[in-house]
PAGUVEX-874434 format. One record per atom (N, C-alpha, C): residue number from 1; residue in one letter; atom name; x, y, z. Coordinates in steps of 0.05 Angstrom, whole numbers, always signed. Example, Ala and Ser with C-alpha at 12.3 -4.5 7.8 and 13.67 -1.06 7.14 Angstrom:
1; A; N; +264; -114; +156
1; A; CA; +246; -90; +156
1; A; C; +264; -66; +156
2; S; N; +257; -45; +142
2; S; CA; +273; -21; +143
2; S; C; +258; +1; +157
! end
This chain:
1; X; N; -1095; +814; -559
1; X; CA; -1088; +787; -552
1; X; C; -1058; +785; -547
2; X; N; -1035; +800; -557
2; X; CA; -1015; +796; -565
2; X; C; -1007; +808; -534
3; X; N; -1019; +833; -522
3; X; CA; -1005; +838; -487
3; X; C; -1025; +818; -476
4; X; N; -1045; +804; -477
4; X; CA; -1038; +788; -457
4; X; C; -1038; +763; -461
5; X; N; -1016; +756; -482
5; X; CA; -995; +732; -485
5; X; C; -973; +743; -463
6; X; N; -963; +774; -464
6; X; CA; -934; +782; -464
6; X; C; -944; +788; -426
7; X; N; -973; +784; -413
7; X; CA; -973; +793; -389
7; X; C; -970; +768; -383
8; X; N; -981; +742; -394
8; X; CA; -991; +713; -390
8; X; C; -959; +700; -385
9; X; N; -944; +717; -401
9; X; CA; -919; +697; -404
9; X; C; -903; +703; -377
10; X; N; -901; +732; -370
10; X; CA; -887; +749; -352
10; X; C; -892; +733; -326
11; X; N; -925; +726; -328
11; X; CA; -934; +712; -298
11; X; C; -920; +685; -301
12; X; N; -914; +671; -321
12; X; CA; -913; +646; -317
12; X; C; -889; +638; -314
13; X; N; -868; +666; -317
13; X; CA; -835; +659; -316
13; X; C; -835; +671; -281
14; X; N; -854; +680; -279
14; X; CA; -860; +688; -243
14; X; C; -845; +711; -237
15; X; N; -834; +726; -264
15; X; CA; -829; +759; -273
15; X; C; -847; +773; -254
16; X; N; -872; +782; -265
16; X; CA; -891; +795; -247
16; X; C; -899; +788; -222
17; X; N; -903; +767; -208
17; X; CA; -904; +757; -192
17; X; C; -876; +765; -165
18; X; N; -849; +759; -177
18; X; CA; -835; +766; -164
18; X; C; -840; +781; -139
19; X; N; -823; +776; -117
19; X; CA; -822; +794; -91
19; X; C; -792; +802; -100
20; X; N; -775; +806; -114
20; X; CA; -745; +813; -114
20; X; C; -746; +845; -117
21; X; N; -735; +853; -105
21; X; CA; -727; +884; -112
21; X; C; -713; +893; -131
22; X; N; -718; +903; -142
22; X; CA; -697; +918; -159
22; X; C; -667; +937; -152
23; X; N; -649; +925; -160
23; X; CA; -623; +936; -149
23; X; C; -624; +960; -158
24; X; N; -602; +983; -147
24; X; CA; -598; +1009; -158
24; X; C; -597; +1010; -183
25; X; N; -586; +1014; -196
25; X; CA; -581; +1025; -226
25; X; C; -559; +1038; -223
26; X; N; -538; +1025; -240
26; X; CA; -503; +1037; -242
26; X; C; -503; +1053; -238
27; X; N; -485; +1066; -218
27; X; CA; -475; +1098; -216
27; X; C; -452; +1100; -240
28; X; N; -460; +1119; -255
28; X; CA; -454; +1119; -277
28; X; C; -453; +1159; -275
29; X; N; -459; +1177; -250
29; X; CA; -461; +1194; -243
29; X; C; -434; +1214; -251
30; X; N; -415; +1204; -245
30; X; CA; -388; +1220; -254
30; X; C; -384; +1213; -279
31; X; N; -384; +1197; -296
31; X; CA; -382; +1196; -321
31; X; C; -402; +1220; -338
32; X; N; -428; +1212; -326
32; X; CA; -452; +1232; -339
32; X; C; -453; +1258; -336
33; X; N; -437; +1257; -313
33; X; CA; -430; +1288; -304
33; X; C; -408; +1296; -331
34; X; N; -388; +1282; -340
34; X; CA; -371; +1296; -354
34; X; C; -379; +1293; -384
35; X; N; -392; +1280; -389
35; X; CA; -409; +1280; -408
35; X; C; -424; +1299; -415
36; X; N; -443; +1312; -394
36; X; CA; -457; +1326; -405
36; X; C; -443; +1354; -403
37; X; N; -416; +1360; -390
37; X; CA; -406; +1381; -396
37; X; C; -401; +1383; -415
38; X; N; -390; +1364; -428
38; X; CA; -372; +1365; -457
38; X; C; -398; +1367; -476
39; X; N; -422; +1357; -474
39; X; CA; -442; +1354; -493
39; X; C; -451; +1397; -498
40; X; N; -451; +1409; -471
40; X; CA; -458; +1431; -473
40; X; C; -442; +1448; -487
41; X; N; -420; +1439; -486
41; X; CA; -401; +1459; -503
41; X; C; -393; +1446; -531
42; X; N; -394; +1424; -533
42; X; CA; -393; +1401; -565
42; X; C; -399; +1432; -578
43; X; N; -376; +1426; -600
43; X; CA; -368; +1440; -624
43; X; C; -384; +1441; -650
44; X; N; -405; +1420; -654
44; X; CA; -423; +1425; -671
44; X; C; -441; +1396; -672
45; X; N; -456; +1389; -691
45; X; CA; -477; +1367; -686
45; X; C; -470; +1339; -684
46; X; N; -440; +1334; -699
46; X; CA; -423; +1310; -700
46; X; C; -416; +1299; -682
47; X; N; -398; +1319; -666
47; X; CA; -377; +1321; -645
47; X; C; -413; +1313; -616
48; X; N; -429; +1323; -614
48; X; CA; -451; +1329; -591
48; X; C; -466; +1293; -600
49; X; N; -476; +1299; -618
49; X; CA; -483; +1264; -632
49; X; C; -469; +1244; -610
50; X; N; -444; +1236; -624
50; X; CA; -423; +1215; -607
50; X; C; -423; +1218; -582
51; X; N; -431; +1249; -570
51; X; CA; -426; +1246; -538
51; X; C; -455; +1234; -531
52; X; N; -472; +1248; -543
52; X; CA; -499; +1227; -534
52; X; C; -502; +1201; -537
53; X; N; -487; +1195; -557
53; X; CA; -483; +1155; -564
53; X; C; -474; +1155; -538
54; X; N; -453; +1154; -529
54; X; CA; -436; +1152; -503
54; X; C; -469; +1155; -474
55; X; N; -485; +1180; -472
55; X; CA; -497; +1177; -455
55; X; C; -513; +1152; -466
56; X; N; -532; +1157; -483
56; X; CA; -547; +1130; -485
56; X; C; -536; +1101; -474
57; X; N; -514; +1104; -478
57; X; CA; -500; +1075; -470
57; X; C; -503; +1079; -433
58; X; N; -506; +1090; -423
58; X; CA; -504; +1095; -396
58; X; C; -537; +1099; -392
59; X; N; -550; +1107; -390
59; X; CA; -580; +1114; -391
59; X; C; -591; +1084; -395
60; X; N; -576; +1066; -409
60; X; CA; -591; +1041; -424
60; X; C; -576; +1018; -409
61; X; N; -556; +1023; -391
61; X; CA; -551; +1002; -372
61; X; C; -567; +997; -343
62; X; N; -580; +981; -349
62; X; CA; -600; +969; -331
62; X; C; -594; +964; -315
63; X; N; -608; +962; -288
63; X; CA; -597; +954; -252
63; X; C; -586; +930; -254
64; X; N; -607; +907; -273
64; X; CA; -600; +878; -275
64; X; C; -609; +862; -304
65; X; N; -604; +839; -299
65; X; CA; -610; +826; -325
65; X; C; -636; +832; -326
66; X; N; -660; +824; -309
66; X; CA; -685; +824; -312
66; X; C; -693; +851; -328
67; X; N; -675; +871; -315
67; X; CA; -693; +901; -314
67; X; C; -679; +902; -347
68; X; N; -653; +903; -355
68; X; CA; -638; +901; -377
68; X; C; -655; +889; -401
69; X; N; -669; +862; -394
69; X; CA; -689; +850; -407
69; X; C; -713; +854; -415
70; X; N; -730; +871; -403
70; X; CA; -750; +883; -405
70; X; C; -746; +906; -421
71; X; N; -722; +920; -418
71; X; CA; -713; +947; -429
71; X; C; -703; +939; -459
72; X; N; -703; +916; -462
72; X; CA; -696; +911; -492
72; X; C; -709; +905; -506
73; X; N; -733; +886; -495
73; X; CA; -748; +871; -508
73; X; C; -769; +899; -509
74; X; N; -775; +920; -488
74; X; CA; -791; +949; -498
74; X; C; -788; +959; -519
75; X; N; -762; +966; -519
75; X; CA; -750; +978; -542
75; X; C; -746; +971; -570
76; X; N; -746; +943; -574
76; X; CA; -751; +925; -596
76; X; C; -778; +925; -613
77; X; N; -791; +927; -589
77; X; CA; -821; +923; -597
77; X; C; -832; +949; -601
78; X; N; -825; +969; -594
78; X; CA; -822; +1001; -596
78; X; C; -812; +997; -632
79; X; N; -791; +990; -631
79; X; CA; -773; +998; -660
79; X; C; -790; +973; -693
80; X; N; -815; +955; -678
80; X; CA; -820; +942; -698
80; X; C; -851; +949; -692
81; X; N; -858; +977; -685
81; X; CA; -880; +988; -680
81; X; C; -915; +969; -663
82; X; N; -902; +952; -651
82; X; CA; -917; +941; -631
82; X; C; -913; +953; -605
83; X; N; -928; +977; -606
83; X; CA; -931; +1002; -586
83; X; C; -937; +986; -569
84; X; N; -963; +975; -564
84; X; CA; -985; +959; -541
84; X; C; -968; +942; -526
85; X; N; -960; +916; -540
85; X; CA; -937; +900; -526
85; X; C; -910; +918; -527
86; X; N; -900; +938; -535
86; X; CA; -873; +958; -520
86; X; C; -888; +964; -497
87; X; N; -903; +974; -492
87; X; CA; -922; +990; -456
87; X; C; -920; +972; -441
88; X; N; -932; +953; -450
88; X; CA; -933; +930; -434
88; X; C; -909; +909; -413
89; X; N; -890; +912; -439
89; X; CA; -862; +902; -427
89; X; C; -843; +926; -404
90; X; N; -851; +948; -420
90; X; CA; -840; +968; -411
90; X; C; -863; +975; -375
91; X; N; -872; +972; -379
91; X; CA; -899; +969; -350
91; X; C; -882; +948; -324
92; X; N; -877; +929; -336
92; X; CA; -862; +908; -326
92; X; C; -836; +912; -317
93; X; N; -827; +934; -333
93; X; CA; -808; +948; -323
93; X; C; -804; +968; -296
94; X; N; -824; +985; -308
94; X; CA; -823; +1015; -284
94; X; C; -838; +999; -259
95; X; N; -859; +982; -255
95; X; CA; -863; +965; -232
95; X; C; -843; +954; -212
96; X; N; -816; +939; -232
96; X; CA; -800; +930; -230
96; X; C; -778; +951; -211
97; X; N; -776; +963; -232
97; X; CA; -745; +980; -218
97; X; C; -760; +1009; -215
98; X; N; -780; +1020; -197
98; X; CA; -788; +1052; -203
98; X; C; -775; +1071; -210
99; X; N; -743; +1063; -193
99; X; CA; -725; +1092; -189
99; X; C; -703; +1085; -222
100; X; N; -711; +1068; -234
100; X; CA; -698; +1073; -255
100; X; C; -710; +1091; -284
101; X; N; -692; +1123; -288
101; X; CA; -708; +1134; -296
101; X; C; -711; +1120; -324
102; X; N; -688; +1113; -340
102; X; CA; -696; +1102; -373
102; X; C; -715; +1084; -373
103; X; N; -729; +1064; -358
103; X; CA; -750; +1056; -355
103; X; C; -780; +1068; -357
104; X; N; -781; +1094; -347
104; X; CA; -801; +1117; -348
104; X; C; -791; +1133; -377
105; X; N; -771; +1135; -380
105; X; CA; -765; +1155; -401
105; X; C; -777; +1130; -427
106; X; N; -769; +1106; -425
106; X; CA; -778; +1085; -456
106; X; C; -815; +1090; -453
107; X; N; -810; +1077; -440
107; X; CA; -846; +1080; -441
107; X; C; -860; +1099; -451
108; X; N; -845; +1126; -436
108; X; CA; -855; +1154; -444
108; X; C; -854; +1151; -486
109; X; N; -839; +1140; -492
109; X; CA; -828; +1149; -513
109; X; C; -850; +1127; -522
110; X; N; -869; +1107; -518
110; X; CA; -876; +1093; -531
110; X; C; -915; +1101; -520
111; X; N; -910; +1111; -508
111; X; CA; -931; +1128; -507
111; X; C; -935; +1153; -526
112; X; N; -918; +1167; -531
112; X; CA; -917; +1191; -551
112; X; C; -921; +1184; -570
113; X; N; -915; +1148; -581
113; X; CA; -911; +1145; -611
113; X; C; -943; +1138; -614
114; X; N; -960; +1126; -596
114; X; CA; -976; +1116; -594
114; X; C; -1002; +1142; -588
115; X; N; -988; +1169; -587
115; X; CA; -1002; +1190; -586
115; X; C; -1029; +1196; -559
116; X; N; -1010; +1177; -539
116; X; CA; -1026; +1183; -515
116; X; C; -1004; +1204; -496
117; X; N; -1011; +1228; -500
117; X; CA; -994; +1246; -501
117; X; C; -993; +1247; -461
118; X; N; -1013; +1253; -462
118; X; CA; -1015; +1247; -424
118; X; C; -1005; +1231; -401
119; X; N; -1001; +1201; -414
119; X; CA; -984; +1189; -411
119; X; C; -959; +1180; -408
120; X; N; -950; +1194; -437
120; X; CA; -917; +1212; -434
120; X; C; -914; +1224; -418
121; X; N; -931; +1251; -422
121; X; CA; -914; +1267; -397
121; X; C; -918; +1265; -377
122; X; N; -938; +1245; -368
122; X; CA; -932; +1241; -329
122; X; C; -908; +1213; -329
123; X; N; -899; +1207; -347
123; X; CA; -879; +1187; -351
123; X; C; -847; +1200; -354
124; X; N; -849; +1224; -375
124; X; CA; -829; +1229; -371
124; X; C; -819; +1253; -348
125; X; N; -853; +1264; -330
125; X; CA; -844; +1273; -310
125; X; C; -830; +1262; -285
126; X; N; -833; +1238; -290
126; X; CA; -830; +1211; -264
126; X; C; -798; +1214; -269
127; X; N; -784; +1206; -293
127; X; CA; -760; +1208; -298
127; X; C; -749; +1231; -304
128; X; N; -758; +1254; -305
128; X; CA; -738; +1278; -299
128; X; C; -733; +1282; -268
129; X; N; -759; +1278; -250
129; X; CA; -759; +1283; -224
129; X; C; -734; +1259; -213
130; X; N; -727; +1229; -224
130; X; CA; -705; +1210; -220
130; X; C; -680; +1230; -242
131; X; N; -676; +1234; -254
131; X; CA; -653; +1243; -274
131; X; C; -666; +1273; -284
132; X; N; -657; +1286; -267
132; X; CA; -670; +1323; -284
132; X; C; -642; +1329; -314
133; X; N; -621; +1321; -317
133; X; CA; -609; +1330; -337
133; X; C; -613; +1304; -351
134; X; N; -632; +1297; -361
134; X; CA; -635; +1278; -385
134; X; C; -649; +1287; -403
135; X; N; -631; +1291; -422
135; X; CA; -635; +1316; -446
135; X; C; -660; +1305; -469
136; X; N; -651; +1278; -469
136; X; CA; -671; +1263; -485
136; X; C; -702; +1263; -467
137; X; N; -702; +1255; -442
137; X; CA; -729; +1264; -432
137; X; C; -736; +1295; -440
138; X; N; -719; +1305; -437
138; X; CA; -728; +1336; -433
138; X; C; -743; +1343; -456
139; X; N; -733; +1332; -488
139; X; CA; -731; +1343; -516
139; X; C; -764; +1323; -511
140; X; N; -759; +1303; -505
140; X; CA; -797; +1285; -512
140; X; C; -807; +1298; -492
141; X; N; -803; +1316; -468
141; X; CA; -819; +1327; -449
141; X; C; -827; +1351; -476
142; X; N; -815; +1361; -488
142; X; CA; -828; +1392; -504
142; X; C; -842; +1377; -528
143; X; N; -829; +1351; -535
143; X; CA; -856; +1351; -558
143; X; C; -874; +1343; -554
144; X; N; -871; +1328; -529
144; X; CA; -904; +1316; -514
144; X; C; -921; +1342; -505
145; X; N; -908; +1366; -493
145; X; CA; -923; +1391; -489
145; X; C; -944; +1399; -524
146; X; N; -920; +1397; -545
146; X; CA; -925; +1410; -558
146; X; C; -947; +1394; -577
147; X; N; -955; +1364; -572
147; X; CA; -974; +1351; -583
147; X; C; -997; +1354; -565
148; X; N; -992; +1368; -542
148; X; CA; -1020; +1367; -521
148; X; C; -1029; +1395; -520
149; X; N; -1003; +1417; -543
149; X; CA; -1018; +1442; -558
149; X; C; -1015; +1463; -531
150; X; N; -988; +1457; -507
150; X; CA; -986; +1461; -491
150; X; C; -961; +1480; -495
151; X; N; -965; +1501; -517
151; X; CA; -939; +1513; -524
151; X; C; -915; +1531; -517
152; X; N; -927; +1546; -502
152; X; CA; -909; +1567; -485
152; X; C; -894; +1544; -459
153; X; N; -904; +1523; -444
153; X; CA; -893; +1509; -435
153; X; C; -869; +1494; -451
154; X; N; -881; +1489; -474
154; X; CA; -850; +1472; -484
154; X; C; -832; +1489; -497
155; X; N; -832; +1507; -503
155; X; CA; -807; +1530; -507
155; X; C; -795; +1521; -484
156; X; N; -811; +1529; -463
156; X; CA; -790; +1526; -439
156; X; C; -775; +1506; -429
157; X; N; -786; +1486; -437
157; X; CA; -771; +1452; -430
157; X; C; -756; +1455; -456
158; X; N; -764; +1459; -487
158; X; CA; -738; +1456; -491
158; X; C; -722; +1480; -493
159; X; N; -721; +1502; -489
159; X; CA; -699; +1519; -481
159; X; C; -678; +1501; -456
160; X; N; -696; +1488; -435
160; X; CA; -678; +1485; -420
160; X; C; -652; +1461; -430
161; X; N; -674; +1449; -450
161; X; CA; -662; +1419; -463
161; X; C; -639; +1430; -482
162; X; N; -640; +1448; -494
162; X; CA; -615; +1464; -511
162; X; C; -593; +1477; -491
163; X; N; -598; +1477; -472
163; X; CA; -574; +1486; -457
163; X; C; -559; +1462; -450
164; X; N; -576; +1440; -443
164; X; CA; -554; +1412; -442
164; X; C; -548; +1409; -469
165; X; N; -558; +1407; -490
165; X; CA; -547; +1401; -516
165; X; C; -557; +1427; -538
166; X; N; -540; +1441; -532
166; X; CA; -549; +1462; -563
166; X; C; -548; +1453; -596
167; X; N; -545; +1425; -599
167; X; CA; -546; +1414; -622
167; X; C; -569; +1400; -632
168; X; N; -584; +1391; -601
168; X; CA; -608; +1386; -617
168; X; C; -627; +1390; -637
169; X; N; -644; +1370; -655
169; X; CA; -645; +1374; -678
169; X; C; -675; +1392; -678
170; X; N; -689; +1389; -645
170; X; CA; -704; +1399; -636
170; X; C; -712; +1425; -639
171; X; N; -677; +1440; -639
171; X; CA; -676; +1467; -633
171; X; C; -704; +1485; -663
172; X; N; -702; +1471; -687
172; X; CA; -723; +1483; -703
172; X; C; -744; +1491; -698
173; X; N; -756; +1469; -675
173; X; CA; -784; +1486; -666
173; X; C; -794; +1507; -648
174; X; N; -763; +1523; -643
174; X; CA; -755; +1546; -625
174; X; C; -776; +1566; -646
175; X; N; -789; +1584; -629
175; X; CA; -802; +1605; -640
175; X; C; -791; +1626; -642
176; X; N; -770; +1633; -628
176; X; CA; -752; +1652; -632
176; X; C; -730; +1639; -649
177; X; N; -717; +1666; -654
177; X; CA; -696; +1659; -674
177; X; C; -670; +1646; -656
178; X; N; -655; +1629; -666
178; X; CA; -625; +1617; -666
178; X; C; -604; +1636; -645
179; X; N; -606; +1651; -647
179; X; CA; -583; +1672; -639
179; X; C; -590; +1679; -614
180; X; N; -615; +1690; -608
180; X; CA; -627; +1693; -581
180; X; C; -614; +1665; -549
181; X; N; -619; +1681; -525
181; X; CA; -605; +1667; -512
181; X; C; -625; +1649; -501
182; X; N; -610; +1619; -504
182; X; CA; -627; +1598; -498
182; X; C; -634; +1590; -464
! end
């Protein structure tokens, strides 16, 4: 009942309905670029942490208010475990703006929690194919592999995800040892 209050409402503010396009999404490209250099070489989990606060803040700036709006109210509802209405808002989203990947990447993430593992990963395939160095897709691309028992594949997504950030906390479910080259 509760998504379709949250589809009922969307229509009635003429959200869904809309013919507006969705604007680009900040180039935020040279910043992320130096970001994720510094994240690959970050000095240990502290120092790599703060640089990811920094991307998140960029990943999470929306094309527009609308798209911004949807992306908060997902994520809210994500964080007070109303998975069904997070999809839903978040739906409203990737409709909205396609080429915005954190839009595919939230969802994905609210799909995983919700353990529709298939769903994630053609969600967070949508947004690696928009953003391929988004470390945080990458790390829910290997645990979504690794909940669909899809294991030699997610070594390899996150090997690749430890080379943008070798601090992730991810790195534990490496089957090889630490030292080995990632």
């Amino acid at each position: 009942m509760r998504v379709l209050w949250i589809i009922l409402s969307l229509a009635a503010s003429g959200a869904v309905a809309q013919q507006d396009i969705c604007p680009p999404a900040p180039d935020h490209a040279a910043q992320r670029a130096g970001l994720m250099r510094d994240l690959a070489v970050s000095r240990d989990a502290t120092e790599a942490g703060i640089i990811a606060g920094f991307l998140w803040q960029l990943w999470t700036d929306a094309p527009d208010a609308q798209a911004q709006e949807w992306l908060d109210e997902g994520m809210e509802r994500r964080r007070v475990f109303d998975l069904t209405g997070s999809r839903a808002v978040l739906d409203a989203l990737v409709d909205y703006c396609p080429d915005y990947a954190e839009g595919w990447n939230q969802r994905a993430f609210s799909a995983f929690l919700a353990q529709d593992y298939a769903a994630a990963l053609a969600d967070l395939d949508r947004a690696l194919a928009l953003m391929p160095d988004h470390v945080a897709a990458l790390s829910g691309k290997a645990l979504t592999l690794i909940g669909l028992g899809r294991d030699a594949e997610a070594q390899e997504v996150l090997r690749a995800a430890l080379r943008l950030n070798p601090w992730l906390a991810e790195r534990a479910l490496l089957r090889d040892p630490p030292g080995q080259d990632i």
